[in-house]
N, C-alpha and C positions, 0 to 999 in steps of 0.2 A: 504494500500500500504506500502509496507516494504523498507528500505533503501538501495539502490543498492552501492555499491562504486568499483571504477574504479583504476587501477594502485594503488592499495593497496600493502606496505609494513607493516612491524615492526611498523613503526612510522606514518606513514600519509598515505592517499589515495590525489591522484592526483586529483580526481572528486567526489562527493559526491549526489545521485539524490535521494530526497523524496520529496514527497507529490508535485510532479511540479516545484520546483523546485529545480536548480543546483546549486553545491556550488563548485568554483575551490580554490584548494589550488593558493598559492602567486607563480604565475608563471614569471620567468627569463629567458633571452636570453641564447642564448646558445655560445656567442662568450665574452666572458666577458674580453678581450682587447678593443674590439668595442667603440665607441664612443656613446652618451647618444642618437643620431636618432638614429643608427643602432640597438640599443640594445633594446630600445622599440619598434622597429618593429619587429622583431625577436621574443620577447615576444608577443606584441597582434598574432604573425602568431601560436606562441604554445596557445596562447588562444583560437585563432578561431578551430586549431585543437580539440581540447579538450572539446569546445560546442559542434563541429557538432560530435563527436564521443558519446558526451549526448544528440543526439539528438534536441539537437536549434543550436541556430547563435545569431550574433553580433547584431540583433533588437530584442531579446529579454533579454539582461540585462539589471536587474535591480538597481544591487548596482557595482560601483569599488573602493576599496581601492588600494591607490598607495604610492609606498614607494620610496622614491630617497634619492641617498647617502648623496647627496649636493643640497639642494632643491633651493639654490639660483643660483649654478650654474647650473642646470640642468632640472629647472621646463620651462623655455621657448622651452628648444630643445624639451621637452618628449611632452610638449602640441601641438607643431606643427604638429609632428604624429599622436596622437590622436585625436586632429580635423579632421584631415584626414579619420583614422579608423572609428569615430563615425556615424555611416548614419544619416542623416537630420532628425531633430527631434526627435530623441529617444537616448538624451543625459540619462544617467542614474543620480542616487545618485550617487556622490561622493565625495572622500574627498584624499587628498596629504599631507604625513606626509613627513618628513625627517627621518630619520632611519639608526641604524648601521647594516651594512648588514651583512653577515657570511661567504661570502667572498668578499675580497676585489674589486675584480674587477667590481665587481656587480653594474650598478650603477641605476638601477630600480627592481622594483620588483610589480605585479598586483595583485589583488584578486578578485575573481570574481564572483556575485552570478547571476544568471539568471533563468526565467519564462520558464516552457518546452509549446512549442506550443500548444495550444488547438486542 
């Protein structure tokens, strides 16, 4: 099985699919005034986009890296979301860094690998 990738530029592809499974580039909201809920819903909604256009969903990721501007100010609001988003039992790997984003407004950023359905 050969590598497919998805919304391929110059520099990065949006989606990545081999061998089962899916690797998302660090997807962002698209309102980057937004407040740290808004923004990280807005993100997991380009997430889910971007599975189901690879083919899975949101019970089959595996790993998320999460990046937030200001992890002290911002790690409660993004988690109350993502409890949200995450379906019962099938929390992934993951890990919450703090990070200088590339633009400022930015105040989360996700990465995302996931299982393609059997």
């Amino acid at each position: 099985m050969g590598i497919e990738r998805l919304h391929t530029d110059k520099r990065m592809s949006l989606v990545v699919k081999h061998q089962g499974t899916v690797y998302l580039s660090g997807e962002v909201a698209n309102d980057f005034q937004a407040g740290i809920a808004q923004q990280t819903r807005e993100t997991l909604q380009n997430i889910e986009r971007l599975l189901d256009e690879a083919g899975t969903d949101k019970n089959h990721v595996l790993s998320a890296t999460i990046y937030l501007k200001d992890i002290d100010a911002h790690f409660g609001g993004m988690n109350d979301v993502w409890d949200q988003w995450v379906p019962a039992g099938k929390g992934p790997a993951r890990a919450t860094v703090e990070a200088k984003m590339c633009e400022p407004g930015i105040l989360v950023e996700i990465s995302i690998v996931a299982a393609l359905p059997a």
